[in-house]
C-alpha positions in Angstrom: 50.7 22.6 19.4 47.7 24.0 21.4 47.7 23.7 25.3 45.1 25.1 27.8 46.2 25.6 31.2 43.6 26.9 34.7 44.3 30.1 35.4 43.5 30.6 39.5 42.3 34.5 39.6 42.6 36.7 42.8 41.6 40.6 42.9 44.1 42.0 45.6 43.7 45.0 47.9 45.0 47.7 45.2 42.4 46.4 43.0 44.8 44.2 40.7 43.8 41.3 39.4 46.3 38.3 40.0 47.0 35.3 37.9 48.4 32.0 38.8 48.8 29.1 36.8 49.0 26.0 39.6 50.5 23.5 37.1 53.5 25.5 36.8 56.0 26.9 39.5 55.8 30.4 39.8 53.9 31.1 36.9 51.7 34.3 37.8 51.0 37.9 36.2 48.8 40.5 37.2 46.8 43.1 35.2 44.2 46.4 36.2 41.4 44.4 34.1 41.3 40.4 33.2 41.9 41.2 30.2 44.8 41.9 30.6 45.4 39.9 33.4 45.4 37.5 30.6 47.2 39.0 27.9 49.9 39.0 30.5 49.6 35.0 32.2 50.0 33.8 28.3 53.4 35.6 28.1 54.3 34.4 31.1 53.1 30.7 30.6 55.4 30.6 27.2 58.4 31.8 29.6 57.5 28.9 32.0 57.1 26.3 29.7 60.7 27.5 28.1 62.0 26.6 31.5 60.1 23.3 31.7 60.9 22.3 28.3 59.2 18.9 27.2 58.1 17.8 30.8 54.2 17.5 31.0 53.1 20.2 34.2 51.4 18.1 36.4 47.9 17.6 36.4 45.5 21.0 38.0 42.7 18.5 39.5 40.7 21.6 41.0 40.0 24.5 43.7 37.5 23.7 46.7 35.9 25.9 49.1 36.5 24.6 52.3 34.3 26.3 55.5 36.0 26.4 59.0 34.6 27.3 62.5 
């Protein structure tokens, strides 16, 4: 069975890409490239769903930008 999950994407200060995936709990990888960032997320995504086992992850509605003063 195919599932798609949102990947959130962050470059931190070392230059590292990090991956989250928000409709699963502490789902996240990292790679030098997103590429690989990638590669790595879907490994980690079939460990998380192992964990979850048939429970549906709850629905990723979206990011926003939000601008403070």
């Amino acid at each position: 069975m195919r599932r798609e999950f949102y990947v959130v994407i962050e470059k931190d200060e070392d230059g590292f890409y990090v991956g989250e995936v928000p409709g699963l709990r502490a789902c996240y990888s990292q790679g030098r490239t997103i590429d690989e960032l990638l590669e790595n997320i879907k490994e980690v995504i079939l460990m998380c769903l192992e964990e979850v086992g048939e429970e549906p992850p709850p629905e990723f509605v979206g990011v926003q930008r939000v601008s403070i003063e």
